[in-house]
PDB file of N, CA, C, O and CB in Angstrom:
ATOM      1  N   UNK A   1      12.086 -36.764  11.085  1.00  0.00           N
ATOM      2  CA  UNK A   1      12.771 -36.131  12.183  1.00  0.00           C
ATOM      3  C   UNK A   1      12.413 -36.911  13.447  1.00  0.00           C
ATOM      4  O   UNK A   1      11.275 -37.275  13.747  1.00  0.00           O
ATOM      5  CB  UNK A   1      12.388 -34.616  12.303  1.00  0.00           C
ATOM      6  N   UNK A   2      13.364 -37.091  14.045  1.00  0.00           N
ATOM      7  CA  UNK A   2      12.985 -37.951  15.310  1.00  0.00           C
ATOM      8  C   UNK A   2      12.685 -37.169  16.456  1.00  0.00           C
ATOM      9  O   UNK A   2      13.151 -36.032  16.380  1.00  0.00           O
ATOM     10  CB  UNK A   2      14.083 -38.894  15.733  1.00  0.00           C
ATOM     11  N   UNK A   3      11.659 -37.575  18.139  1.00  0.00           N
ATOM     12  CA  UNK A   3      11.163 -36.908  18.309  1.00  0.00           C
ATOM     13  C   UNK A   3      12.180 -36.437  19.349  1.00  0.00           C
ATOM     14  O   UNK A   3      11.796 -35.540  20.099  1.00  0.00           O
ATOM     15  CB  UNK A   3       9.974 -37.186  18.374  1.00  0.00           C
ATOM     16  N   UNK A   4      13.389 -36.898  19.499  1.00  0.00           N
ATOM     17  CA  UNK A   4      14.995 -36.441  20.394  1.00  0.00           C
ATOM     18  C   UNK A   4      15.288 -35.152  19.541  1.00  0.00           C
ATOM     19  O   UNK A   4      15.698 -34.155  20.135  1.00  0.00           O
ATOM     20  CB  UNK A   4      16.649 -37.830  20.235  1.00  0.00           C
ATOM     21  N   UNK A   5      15.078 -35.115  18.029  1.00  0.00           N
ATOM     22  CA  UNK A   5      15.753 -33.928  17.871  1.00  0.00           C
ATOM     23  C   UNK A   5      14.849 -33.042  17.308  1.00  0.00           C
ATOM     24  O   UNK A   5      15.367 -32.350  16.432  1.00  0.00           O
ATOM     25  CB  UNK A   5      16.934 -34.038  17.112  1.00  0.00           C
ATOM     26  N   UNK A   6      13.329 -32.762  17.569  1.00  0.00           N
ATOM     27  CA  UNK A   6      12.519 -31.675  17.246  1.00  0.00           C
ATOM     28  C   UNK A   6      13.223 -30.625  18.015  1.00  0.00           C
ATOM     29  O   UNK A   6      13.864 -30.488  19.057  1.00  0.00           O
ATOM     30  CB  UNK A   6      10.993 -31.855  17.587  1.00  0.00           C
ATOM     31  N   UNK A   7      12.757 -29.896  16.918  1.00  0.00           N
ATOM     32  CA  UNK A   7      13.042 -28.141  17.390  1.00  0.00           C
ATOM     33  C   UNK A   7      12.142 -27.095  17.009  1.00  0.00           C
ATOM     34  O   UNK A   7      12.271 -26.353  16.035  1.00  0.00           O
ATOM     35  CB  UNK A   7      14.369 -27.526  16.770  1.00  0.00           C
ATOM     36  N   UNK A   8      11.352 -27.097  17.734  1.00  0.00           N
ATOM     37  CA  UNK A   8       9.713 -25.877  16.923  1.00  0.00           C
ATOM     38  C   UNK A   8      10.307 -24.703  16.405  1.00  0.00           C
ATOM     39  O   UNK A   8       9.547 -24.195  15.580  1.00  0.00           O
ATOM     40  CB  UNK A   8       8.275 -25.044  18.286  1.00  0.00           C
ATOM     41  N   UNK A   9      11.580 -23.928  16.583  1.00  0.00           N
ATOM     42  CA  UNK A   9      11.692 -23.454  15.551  1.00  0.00           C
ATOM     43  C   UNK A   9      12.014 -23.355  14.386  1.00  0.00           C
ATOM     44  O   UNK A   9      11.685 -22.405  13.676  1.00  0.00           O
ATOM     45  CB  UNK A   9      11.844 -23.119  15.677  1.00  0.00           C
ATOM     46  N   UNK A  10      12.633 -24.221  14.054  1.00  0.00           N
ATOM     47  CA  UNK A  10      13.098 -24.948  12.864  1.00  0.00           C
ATOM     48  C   UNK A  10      12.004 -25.945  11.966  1.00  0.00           C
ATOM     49  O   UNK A  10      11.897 -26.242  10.776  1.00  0.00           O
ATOM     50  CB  UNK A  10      14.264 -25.824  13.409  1.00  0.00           C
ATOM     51  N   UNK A  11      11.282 -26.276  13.189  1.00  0.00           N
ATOM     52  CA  UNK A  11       9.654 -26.809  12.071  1.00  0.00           C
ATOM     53  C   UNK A  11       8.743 -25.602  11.681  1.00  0.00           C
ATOM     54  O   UNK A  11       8.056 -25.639  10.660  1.00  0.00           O
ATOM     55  CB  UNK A  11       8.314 -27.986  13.074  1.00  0.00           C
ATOM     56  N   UNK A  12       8.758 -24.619  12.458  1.00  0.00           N
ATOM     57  CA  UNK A  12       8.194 -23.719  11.674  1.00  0.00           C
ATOM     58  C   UNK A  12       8.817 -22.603  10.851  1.00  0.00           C
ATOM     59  O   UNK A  12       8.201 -21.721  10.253  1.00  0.00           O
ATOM     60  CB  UNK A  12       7.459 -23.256  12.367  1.00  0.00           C
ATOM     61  N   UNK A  13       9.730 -22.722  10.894  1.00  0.00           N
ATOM     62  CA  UNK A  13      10.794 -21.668   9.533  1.00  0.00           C
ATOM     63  C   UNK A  13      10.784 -22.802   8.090  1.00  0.00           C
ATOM     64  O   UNK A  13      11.058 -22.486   6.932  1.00  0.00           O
ATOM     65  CB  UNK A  13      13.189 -21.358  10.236  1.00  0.00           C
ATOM     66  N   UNK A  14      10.388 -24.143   8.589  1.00  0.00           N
ATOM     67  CA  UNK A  14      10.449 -25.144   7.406  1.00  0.00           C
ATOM     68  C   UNK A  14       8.772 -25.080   7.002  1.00  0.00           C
ATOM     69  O   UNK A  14       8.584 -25.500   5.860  1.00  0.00           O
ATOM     70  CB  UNK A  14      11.112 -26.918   7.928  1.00  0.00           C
ATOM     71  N   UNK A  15       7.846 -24.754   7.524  1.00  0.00           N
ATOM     72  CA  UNK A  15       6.793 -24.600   7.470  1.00  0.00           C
ATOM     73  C   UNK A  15       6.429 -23.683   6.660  1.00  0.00           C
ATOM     74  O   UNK A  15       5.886 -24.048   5.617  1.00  0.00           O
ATOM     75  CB  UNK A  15       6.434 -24.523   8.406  1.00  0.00           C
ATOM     76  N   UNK A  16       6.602 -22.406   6.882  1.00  0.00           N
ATOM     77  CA  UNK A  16       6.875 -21.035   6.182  1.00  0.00           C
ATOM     78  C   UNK A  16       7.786 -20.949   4.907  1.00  0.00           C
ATOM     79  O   UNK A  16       7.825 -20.014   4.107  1.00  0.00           O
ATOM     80  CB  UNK A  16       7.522 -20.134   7.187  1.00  0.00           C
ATOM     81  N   UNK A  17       8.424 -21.975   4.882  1.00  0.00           N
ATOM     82  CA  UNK A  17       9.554 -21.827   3.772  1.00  0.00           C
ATOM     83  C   UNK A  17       8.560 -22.561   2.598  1.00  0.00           C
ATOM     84  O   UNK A  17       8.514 -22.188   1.425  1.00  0.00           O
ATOM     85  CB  UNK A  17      11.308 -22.761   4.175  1.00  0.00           C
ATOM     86  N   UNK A  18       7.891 -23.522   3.090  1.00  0.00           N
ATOM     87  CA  UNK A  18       7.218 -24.501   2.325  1.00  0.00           C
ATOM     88  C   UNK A  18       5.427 -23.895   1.816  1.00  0.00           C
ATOM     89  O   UNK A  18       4.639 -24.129   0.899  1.00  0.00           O
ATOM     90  CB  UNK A  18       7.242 -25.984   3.426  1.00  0.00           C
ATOM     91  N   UNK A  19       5.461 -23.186   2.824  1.00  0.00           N
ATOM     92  CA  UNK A  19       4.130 -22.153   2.445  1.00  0.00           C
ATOM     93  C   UNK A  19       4.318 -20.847   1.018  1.00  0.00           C
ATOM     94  O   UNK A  19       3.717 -20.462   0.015  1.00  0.00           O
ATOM     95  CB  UNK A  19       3.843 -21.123   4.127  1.00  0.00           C
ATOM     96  N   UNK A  20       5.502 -20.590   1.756  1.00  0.00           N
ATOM     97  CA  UNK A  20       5.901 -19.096   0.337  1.00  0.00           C
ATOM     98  C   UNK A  20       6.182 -20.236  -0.938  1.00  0.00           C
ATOM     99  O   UNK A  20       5.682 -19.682  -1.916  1.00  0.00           O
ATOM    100  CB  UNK A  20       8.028 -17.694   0.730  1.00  0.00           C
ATOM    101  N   UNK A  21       6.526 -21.046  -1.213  1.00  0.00           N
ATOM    102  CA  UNK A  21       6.790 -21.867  -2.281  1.00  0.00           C
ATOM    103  C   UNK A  21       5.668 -22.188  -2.734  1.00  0.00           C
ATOM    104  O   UNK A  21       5.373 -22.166  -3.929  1.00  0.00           O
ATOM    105  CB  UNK A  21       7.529 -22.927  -2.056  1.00  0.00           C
ATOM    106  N   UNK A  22       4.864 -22.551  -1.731  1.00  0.00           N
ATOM    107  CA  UNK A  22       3.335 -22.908  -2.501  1.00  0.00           C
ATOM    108  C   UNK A  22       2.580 -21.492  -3.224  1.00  0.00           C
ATOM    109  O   UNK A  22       2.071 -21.559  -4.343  1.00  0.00           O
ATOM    110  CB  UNK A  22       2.089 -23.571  -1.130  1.00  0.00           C
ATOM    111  N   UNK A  23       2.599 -20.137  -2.350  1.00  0.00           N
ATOM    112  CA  UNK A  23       1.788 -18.997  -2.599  1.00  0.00           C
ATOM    113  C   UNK A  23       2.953 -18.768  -3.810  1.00  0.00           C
ATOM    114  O   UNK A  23       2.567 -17.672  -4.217  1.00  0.00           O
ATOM    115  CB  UNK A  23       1.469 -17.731  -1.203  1.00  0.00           C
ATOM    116  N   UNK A  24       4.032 -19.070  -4.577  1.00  0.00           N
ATOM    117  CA  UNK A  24       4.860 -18.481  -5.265  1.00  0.00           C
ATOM    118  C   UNK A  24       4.631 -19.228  -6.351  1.00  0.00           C
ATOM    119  O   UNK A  24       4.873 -18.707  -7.440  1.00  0.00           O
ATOM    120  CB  UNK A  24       6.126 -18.359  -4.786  1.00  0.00           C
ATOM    121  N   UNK A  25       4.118 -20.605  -6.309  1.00  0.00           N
ATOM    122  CA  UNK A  25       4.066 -21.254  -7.974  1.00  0.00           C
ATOM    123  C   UNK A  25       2.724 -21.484  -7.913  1.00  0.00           C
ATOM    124  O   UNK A  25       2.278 -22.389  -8.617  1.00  0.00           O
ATOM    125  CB  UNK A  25       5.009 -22.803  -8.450  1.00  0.00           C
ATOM    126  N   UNK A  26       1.773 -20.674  -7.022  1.00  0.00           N
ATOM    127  CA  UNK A  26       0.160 -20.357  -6.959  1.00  0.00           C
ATOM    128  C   UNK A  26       0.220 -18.625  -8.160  1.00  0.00           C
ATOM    129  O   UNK A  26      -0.457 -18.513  -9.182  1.00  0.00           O
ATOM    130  CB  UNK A  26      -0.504 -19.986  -4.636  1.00  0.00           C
ATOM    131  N   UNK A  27       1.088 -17.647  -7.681  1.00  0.00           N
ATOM    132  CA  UNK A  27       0.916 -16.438  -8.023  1.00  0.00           C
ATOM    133  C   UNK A  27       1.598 -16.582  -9.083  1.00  0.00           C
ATOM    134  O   UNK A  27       1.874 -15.474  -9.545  1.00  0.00           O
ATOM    135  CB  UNK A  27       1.224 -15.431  -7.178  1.00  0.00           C
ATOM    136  N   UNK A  28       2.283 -17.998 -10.108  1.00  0.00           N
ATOM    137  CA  UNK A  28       2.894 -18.146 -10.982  1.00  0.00           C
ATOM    138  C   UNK A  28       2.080 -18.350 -12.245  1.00  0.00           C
ATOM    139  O   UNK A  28       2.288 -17.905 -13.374  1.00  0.00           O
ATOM    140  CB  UNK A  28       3.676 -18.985 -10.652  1.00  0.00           C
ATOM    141  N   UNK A  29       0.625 -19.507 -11.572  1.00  0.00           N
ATOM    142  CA  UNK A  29      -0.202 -20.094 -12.194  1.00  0.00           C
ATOM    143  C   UNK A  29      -1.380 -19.064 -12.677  1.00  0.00           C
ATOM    144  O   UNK A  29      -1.853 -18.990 -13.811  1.00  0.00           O
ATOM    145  CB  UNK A  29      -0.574 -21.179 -11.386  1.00  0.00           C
ATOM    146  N   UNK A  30      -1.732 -18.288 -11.528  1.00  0.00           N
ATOM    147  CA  UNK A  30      -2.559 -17.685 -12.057  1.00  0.00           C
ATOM    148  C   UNK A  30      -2.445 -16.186 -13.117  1.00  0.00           C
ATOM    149  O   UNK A  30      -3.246 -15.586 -13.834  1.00  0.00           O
ATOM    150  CB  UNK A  30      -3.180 -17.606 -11.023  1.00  0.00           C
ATOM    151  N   UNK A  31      -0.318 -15.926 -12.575  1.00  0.00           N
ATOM    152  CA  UNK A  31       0.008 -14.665 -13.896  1.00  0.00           C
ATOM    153  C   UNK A  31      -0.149 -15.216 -15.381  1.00  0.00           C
ATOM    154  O   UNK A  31      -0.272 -14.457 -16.342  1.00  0.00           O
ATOM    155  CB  UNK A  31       1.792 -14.054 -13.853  1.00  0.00           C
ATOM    156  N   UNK A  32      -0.129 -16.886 -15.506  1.00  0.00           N
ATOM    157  CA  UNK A  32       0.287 -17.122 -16.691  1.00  0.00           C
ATOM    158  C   UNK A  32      -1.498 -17.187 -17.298  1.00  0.00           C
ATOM    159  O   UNK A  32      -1.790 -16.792 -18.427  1.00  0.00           O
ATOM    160  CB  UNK A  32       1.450 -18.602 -16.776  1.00  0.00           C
ATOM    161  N   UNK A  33      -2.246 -17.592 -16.591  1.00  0.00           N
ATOM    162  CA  UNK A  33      -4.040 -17.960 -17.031  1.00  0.00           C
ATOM    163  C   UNK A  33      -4.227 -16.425 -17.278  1.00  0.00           C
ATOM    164  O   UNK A  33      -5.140 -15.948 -17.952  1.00  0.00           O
ATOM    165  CB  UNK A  33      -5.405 -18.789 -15.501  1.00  0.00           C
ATOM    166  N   UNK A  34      -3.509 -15.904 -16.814  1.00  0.00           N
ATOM    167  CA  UNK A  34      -4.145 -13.856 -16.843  1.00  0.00           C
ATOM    168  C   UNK A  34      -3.364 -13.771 -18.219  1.00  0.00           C
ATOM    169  O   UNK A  34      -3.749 -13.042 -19.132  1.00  0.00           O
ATOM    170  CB  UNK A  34      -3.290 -12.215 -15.151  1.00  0.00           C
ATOM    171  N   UNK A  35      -2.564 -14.339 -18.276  1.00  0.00           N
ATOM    172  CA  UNK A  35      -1.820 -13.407 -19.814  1.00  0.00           C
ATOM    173  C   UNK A  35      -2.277 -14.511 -21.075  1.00  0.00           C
ATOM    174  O   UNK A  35      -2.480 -14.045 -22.196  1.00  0.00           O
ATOM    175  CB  UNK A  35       0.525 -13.237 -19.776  1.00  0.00           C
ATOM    176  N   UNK A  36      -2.413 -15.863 -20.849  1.00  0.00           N
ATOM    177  CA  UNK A  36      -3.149 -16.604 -21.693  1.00  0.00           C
ATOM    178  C   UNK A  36      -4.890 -16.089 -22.305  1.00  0.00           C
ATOM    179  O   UNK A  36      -5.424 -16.171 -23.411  1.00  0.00           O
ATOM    180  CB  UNK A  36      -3.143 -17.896 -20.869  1.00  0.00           C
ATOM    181  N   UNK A  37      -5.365 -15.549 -20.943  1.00  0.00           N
ATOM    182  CA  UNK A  37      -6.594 -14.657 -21.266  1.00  0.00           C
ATOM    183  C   UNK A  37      -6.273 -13.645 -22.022  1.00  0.00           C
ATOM    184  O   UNK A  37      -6.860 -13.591 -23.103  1.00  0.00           O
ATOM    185  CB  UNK A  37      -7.261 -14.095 -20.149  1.00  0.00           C
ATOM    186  N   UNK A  38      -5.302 -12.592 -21.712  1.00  0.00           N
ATOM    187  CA  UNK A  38      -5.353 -11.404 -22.166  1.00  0.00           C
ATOM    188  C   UNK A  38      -4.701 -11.794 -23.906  1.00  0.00           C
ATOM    189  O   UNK A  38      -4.984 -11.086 -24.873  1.00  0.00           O
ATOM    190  CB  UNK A  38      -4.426 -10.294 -21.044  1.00  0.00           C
ATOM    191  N   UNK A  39      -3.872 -12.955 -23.986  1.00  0.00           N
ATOM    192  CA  UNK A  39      -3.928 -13.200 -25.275  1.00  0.00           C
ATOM    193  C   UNK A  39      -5.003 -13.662 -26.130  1.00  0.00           C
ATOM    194  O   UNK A  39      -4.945 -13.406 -27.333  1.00  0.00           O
ATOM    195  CB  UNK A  39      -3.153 -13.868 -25.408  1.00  0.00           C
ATOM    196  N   UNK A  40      -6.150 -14.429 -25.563  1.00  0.00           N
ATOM    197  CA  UNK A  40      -6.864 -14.951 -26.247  1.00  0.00           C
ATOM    198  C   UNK A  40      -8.442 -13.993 -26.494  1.00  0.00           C
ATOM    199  O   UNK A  40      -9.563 -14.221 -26.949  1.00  0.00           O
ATOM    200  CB  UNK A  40      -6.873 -16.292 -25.625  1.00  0.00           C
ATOM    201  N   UNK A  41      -7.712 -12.851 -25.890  1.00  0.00           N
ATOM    202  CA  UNK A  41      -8.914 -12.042 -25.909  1.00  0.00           C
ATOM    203  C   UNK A  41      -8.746 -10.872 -27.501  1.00  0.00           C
ATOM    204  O   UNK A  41      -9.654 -10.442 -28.212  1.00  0.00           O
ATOM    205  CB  UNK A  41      -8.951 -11.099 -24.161  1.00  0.00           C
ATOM    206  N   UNK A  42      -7.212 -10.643 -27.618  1.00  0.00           N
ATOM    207  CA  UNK A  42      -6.924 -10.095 -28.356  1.00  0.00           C
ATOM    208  C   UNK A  42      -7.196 -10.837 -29.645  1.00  0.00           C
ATOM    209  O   UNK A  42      -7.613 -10.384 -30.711  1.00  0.00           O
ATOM    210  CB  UNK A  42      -5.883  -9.714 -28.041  1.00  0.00           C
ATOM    211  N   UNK A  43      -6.916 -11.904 -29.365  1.00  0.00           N
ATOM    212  CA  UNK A  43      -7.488 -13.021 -30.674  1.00  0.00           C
ATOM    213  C   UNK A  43      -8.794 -12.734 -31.328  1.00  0.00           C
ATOM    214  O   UNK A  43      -9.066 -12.571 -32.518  1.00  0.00           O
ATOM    215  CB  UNK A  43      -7.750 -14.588 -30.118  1.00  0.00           C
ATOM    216  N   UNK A  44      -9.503 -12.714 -30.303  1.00  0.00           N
ATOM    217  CA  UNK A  44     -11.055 -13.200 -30.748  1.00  0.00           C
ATOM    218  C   UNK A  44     -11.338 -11.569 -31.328  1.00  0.00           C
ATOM    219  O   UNK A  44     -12.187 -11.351 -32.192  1.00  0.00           O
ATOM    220  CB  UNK A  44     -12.372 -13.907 -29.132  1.00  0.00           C
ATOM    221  N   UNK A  45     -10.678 -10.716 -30.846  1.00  0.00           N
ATOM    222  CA  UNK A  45     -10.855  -9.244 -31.244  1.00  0.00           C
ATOM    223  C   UNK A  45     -10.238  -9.182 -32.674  1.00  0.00           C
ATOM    224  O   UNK A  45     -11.025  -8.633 -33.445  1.00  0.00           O
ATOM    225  CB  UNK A  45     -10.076  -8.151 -30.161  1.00  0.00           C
ATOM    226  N   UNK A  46      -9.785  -9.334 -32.906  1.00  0.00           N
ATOM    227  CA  UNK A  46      -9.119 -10.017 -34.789  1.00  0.00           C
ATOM    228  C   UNK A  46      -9.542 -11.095 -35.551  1.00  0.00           C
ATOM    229  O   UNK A  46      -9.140 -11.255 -36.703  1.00  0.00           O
ATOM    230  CB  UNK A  46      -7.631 -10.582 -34.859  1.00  0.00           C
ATOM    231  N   UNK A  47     -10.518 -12.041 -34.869  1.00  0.00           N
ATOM    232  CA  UNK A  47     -11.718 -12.912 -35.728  1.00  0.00           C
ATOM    233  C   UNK A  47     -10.700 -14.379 -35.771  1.00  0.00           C
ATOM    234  O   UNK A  47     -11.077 -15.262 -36.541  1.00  0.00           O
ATOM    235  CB  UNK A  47     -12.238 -12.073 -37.735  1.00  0.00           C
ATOM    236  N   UNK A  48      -9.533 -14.603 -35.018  1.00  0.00           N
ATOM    237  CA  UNK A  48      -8.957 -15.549 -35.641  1.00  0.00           C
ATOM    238  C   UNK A  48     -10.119 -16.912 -34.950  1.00  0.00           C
ATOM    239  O   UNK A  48     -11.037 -16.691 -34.160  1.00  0.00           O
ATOM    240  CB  UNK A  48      -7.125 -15.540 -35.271  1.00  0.00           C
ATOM    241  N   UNK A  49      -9.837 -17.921 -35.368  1.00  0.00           N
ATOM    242  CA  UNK A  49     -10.449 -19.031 -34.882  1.00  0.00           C
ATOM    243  C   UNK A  49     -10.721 -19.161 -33.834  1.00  0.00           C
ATOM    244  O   UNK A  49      -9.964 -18.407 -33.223  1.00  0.00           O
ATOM    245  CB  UNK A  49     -10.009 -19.887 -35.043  1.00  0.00           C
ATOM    246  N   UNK A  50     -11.671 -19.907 -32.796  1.00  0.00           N
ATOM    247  CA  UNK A  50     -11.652 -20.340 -31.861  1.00  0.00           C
ATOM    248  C   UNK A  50     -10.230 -21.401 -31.285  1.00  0.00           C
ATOM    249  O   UNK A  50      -9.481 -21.405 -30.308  1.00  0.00           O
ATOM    250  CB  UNK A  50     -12.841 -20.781 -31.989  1.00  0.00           C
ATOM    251  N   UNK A  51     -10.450 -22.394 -32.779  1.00  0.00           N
ATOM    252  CA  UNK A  51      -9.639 -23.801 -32.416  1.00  0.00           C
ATOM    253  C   UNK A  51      -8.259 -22.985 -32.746  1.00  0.00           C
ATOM    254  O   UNK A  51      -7.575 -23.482 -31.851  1.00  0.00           O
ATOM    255  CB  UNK A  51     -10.022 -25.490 -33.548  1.00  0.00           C
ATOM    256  N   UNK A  52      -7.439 -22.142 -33.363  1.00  0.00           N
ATOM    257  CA  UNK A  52      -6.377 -21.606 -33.402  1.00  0.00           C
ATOM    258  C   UNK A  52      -6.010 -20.818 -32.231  1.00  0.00           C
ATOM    259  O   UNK A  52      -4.842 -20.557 -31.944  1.00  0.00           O
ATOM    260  CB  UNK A  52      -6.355 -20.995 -34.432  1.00  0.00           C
ATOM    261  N   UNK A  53      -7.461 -20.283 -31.272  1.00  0.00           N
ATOM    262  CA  UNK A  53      -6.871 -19.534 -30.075  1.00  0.00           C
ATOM    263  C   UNK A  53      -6.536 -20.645 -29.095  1.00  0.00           C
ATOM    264  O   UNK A  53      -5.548 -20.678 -28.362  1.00  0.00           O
ATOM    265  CB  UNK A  53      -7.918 -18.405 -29.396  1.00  0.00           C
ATOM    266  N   UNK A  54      -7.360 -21.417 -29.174  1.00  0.00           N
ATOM    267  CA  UNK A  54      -7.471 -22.712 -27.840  1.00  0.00           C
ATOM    268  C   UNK A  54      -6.114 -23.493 -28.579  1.00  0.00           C
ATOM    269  O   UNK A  54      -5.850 -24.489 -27.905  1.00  0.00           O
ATOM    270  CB  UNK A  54      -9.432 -24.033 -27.758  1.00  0.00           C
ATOM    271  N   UNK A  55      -5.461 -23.395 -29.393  1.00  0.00           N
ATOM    272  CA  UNK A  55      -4.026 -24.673 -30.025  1.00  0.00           C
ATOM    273  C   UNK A  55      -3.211 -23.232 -29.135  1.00  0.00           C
ATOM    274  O   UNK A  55      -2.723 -23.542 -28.048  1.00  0.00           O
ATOM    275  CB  UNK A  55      -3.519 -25.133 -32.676  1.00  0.00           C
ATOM    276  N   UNK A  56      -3.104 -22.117 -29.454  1.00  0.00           N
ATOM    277  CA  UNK A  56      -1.931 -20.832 -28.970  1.00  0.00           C
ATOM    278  C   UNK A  56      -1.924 -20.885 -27.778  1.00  0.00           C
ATOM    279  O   UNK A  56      -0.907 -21.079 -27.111  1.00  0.00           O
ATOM    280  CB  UNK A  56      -2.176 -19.262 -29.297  1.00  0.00           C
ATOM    281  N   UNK A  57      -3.236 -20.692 -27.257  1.00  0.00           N
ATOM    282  CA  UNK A  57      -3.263 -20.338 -25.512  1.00  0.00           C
ATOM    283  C   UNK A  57      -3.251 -21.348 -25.071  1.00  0.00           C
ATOM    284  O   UNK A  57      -2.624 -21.148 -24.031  1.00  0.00           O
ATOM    285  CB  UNK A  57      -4.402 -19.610 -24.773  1.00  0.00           C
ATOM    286  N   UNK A  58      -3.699 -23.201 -25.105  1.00  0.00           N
ATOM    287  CA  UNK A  58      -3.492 -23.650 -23.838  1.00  0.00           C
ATOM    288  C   UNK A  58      -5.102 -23.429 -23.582  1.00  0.00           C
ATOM    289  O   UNK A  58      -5.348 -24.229 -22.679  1.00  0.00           O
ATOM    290  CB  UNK A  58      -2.275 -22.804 -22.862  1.00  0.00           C
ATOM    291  N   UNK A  59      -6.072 -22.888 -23.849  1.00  0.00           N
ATOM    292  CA  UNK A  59      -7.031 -22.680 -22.632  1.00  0.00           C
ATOM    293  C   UNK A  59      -7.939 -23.197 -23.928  1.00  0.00           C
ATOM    294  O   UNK A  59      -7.618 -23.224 -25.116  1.00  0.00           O
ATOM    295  CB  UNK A  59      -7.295 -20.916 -21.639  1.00  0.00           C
ATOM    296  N   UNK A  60      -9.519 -23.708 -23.116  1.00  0.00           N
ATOM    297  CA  UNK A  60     -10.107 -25.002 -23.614  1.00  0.00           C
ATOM    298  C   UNK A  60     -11.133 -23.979 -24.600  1.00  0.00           C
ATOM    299  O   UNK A  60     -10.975 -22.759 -24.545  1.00  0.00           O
ATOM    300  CB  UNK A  60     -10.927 -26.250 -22.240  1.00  0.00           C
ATOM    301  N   UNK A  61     -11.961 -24.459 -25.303  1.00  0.00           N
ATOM    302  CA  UNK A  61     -12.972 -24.018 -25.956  1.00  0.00           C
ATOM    303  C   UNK A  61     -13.982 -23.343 -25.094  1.00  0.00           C
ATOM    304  O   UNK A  61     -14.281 -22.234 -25.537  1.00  0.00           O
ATOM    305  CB  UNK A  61     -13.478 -25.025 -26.655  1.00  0.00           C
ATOM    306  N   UNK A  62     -14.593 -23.672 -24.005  1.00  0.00           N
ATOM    307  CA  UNK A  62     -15.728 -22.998 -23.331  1.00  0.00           C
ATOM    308  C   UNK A  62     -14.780 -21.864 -22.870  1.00  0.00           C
ATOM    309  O   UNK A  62     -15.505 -20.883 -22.705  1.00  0.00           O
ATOM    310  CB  UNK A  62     -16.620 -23.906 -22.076  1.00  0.00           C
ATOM    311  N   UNK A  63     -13.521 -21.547 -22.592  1.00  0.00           N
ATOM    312  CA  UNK A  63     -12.948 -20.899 -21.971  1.00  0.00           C
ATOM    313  C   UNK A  63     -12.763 -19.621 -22.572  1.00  0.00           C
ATOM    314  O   UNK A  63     -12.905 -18.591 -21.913  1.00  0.00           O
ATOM    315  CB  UNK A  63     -12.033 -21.490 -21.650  1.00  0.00           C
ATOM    316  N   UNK A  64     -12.354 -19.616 -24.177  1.00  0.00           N
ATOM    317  CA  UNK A  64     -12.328 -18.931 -25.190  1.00  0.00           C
ATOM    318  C   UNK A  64     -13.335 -18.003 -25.286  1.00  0.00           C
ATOM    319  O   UNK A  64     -13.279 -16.774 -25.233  1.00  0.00           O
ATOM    320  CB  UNK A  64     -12.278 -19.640 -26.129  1.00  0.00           C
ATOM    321  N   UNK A  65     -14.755 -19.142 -25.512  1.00  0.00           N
ATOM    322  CA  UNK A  65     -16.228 -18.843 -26.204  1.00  0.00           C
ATOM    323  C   UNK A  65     -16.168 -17.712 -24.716  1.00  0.00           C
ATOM    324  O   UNK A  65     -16.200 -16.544 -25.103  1.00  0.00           O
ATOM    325  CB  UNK A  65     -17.814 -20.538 -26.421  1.00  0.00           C
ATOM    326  N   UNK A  66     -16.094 -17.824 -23.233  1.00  0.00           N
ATOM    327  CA  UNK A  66     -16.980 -16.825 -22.984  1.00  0.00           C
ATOM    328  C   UNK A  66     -16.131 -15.670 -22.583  1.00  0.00           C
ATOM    329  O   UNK A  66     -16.541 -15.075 -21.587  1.00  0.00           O
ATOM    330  CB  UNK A  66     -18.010 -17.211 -21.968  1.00  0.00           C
ATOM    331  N   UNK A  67     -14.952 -15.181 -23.174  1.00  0.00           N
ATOM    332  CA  UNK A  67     -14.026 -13.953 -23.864  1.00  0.00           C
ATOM    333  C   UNK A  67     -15.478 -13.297 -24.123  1.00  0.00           C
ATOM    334  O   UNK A  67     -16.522 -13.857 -24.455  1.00  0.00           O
ATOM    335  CB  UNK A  67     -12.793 -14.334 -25.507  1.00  0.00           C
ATOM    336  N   UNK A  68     -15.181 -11.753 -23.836  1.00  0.00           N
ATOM    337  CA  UNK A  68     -16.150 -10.965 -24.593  1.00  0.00           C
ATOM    338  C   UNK A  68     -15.186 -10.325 -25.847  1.00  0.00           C
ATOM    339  O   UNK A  68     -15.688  -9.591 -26.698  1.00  0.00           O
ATOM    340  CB  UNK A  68     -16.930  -9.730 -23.541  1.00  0.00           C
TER     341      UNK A  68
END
């Protein structure tokens, strides 16, 4: 943007637009680690494998192991 045609309100409605996009595929990342948990918890509650929960969920071995 050149500095003839700034317009502060328009940099900050682009600012804000670019903020909710970030907090929106932030509150995306962490629904999916919550339901990858809540699957891999149900796992370990049925005895299946470690290495079969960590191939389903996506989430690593230490991640699994400290599921109660």
């Amino acid at each position: 943007m050149l500095i003839a045609e700034y317009d502060y309100d328009t940099d900050i409605a682009i600012q804000r637009e670019e903020a909710g996009k970030i907090a929106f595929a932030r509150g995306i990342s962490q629904g999916s680690l919550q339901k990858a948990l809540e699957t891999a918890r149900l796992m370990r509650q049925r005895a299946y494998p470690v290495a079969e929960i960590c191939l389903m969920t996506g989430l690593s071995q230490a991640e699994v192991e400290a599921l109660n």
